[in-house]
C-alpha positions in Angstrom: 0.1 -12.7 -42.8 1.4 -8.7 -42.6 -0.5 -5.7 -42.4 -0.2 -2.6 -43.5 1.7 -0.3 -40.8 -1.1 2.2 -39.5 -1.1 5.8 -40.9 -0.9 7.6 -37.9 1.7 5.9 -35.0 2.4 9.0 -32.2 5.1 6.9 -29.9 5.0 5.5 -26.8 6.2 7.9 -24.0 8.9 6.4 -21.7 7.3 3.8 -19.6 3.5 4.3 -21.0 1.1 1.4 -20.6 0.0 -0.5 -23.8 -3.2 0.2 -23.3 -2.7 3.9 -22.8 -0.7 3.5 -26.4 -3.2 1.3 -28.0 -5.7 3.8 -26.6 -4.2 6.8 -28.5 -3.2 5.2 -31.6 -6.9 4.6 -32.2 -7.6 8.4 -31.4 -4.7 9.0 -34.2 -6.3 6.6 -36.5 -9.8 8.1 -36.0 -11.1 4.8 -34.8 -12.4 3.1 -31.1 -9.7 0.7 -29.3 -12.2 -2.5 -29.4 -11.7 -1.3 -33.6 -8.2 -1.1 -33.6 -7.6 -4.5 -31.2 -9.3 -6.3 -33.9 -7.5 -5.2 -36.5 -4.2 -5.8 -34.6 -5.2 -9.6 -34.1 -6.1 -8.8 -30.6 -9.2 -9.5 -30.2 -12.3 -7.7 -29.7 -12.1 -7.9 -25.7 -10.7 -6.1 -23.3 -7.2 -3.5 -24.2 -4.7 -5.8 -23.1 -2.4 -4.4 -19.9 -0.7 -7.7 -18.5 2.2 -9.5 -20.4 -0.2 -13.2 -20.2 -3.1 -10.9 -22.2 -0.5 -11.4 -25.4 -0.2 -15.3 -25.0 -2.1 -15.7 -28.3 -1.3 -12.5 -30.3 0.2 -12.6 -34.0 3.4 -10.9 -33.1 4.2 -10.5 -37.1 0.8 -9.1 -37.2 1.0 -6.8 -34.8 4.4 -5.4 -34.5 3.8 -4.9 -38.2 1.0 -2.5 -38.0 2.9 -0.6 -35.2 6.2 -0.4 -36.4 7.5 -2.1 -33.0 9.5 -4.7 -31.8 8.2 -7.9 -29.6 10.4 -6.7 -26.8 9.3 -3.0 -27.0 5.5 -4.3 -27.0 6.2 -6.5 -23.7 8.2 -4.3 -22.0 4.8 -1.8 -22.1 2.6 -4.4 -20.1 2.4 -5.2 -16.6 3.9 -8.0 -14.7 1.8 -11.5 -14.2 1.7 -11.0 -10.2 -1.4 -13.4 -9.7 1.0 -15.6 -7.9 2.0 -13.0 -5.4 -0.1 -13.2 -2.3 0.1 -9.3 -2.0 -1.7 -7.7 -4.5 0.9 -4.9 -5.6 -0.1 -3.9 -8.7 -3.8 -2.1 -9.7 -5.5 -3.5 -13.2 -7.7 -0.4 -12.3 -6.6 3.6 -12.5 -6.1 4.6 -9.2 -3.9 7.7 -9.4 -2.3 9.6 -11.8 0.0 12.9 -12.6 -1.8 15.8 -13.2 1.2 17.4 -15.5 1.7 14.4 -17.6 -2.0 13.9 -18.0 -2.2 17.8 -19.4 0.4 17.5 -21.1 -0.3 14.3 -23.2 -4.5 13.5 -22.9 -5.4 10.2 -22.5 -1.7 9.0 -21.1 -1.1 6.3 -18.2 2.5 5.3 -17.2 3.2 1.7 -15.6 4.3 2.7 -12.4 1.5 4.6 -11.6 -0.2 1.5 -11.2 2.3 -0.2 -8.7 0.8 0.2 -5.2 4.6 1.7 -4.0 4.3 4.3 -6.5 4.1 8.1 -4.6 5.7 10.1 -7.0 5.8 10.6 -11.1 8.9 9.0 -12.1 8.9 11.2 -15.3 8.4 15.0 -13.8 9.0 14.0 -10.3 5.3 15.4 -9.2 3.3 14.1 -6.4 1.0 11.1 -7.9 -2.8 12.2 -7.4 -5.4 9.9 -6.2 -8.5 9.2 -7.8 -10.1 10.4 -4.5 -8.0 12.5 -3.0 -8.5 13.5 1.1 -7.6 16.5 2.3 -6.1 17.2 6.3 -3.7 13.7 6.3 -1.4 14.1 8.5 2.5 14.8 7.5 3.1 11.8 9.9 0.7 9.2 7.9 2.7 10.4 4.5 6.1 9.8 5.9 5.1 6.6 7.3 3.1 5.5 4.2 6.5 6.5 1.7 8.5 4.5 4.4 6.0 1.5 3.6 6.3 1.8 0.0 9.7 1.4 0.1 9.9 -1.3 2.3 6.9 -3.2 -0.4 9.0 -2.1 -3.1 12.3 -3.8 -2.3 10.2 -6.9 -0.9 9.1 -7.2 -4.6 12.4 -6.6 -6.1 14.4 -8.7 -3.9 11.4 -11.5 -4.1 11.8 -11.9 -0.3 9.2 -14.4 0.3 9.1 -13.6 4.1 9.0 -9.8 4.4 5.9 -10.3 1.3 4.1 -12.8 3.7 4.5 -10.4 6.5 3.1 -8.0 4.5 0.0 -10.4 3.5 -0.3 -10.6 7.1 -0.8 -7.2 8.0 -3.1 -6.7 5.2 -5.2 -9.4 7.0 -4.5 -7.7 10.6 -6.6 -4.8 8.9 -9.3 -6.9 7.2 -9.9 -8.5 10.7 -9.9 -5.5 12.4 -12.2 -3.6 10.0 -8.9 -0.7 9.2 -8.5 -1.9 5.6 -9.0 -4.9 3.2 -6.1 -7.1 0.9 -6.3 -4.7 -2.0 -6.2 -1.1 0.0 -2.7 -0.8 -1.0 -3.6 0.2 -4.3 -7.5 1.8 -3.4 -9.0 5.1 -4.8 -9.5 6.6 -1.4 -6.4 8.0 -0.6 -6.6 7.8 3.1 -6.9 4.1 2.9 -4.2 3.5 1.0 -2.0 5.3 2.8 -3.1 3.9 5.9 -2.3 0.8 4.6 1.1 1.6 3.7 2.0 2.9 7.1 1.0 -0.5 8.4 3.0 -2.3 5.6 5.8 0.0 7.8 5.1 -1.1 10.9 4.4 -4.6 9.9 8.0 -4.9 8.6 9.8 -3.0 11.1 8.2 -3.9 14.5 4.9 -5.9 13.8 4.6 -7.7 17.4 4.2 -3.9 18.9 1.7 -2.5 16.1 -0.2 -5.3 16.6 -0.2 -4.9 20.3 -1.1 -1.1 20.1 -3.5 -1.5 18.1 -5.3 -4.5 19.7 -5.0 -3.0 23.3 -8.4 -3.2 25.2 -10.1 -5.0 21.8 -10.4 -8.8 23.3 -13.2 -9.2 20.8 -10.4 -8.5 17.9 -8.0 -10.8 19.4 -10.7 -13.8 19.5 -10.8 -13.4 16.3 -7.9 -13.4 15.2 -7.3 -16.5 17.1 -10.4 -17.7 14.9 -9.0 -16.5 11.2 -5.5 -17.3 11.9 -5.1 -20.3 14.2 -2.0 -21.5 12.9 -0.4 -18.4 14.6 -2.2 -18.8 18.0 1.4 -18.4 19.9 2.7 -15.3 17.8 -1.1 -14.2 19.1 -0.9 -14.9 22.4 2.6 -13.3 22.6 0.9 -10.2 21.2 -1.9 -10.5 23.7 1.1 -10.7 26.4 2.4 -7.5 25.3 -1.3 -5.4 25.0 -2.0 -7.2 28.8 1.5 -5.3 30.4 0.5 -2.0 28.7 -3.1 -2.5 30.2 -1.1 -2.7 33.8 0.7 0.0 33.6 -2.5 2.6 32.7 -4.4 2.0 36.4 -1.8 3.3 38.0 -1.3 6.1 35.6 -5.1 7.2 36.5 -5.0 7.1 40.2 -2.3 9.1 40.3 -4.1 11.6 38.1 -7.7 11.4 38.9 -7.9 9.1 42.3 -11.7 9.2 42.7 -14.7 8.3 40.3 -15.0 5.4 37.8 -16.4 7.9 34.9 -12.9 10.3 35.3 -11.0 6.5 35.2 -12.5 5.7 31.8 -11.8 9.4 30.2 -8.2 8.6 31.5 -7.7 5.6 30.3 -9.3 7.4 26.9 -6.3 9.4 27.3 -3.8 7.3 28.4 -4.5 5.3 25.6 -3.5 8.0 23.2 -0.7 9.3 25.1 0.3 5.5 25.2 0.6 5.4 21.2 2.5 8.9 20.9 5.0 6.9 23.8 5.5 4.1 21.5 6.0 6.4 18.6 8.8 8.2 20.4 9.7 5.1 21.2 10.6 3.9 17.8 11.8 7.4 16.4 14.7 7.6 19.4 15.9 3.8 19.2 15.0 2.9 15.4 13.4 0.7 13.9 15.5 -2.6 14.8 15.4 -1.9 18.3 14.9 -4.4 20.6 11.0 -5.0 21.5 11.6 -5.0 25.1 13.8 -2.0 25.0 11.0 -0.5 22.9 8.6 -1.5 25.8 10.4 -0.2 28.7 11.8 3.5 26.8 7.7 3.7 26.0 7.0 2.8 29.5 9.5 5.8 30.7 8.4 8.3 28.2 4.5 7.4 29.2 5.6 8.2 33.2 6.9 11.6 32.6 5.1 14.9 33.8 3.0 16.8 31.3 5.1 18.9 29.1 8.7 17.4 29.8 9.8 15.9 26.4 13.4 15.4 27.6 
């Protein structure tokens, strides 16, 4: 059976979501969504977003009443990605553009819902989170956009090992309390971008993240022994490498502060800190596929030099 084609049909902007469409063709027509789902033969239920919400829809039906093809309909829903262990896509509004919002009321593109999305791929604006921080670090945003990138083409290329490295380190951060599986596409814009730097790190050099960030937290490293026991050597190796940067700091505070257990722990506070910016410099001078022990030893130099030399 055919319906009539609705009166009023404003079109879909390039790349909107259906049920940003479906959302303003009801506005148009002067009626709610649930109203105008039921009179498309889609149910009274929830505005459908994902390409399996349509396994049951009248496709005469409905691309009668909008004047649209099957293919254009599908192309405006997101991708099934319940089989993907990384949860790369939000069914929730997370960010948005602030021009393309103004500009048409009510509008929400596709990619803005993809957790590697950083910028409006129609104006080319800086995508907005739903709680925005202020003070993040320049640092944190290049590392997060390095991230995305590195989740994106994991997606695209369907490279089953750089995603499950990527599920790992989502898991690191659950363990650890940084993060959980779906900050990658969260509200609070700190944790997602957080969570992106580590899908950097986690790609690029994941044995020395893990290290740095595990280095003096035995408790952490028990249980991640307990969560993920099938990985108990890559673990251990880990532990290894937190165990030779914990050597090297002693010797770093006698020479400093020789006396006084209370000036050793404010060192090693220190050390600690000066030990990650090491590692960063680390990274930026030998790139990202250098070797880990060439990593650990250019640290290891930068970490022995006298305050203020950066040569």
């Amino acid at each position: 059976m055919t319906v009539r084609p609705l009166p009023f049909r404003p079109p879909p902007s390039h790349d909107e979501l259906l049920s940003s469409w479906i959302g303003r063709l009801a506005k148009a027509n002067h009626c709610s969504a649930e109203e105008l789902c039921g009179y498309l033969g889609l149910g009274q239920g929830r505005v459908p977003e994902r390409i399996n919400d349509l396994g049951q829809v009248d496709w005469v039906r409905l691309c009668s009443a909008v004047q649209r093809t099957r293919h254009e309909i599908a192309a405006m829903t997101l991708p099934d990605a319940t089989h993907h262990a990384v949860r790369y896509v939000s069914l929730h509004c997370f960010q948005h553009c602030p021009g393309c919002a103004e500009q048409t009321p009510g509008l929400t593109l596709r990619h803005w819902r993809f957790a590697w999305s950083m910028t409006c791929e129609t104006c080319g604006q800086a995508l907005v989170a739903k709680y925005p921080v202020k003070g993040i670090s320049g640092r944190l945003r290049a590392r997060a956009v390095r991230g995305s990138e590195a989740l994106r083409a994991a997606v695209a290329n369907n490279d089953h090992r750089r995603l499950r490295r990527i599920d790992l380190t989502l898991h690191l951060m659950t363990v650890l309390g940084t993060g959980h599986l779906g900050s990658l596409t969260s509200k609070n814009e700190h944790e997602r971008l957080l969570a992106l730097a580590a899908v950097n790190v986690g790609t690029t050099h994941p044995l020395l993240g893990a290290a740095i960030i595990l280095r003096g937290n035995d408790g952490a490293a028990q249980e991640l022994r307990r969560v993920f026991p099938q990985h108990r050597r890559v673990i251990e190796r880990i532990r290894a490498m937190t165990q030779d940067l914990d050597r090297r700091l002693p010797e770093l505070c006698e020479i400093a502060h020789p006396t006084g257990h209370e000036t050793y722990r404010s060192c090693r506070s220190n050390a600690s800190e000066s030990a990650l910016q090491a590692a960063r410099q680390a990274i930026s001078e030998l790139g990202h596929d250098a070797n880990r022990h060439a990593l650990l030893m250019r640290a290891d130099t930068i970490w022995r030099r006298p305050d203020g030399d950066k040569s």
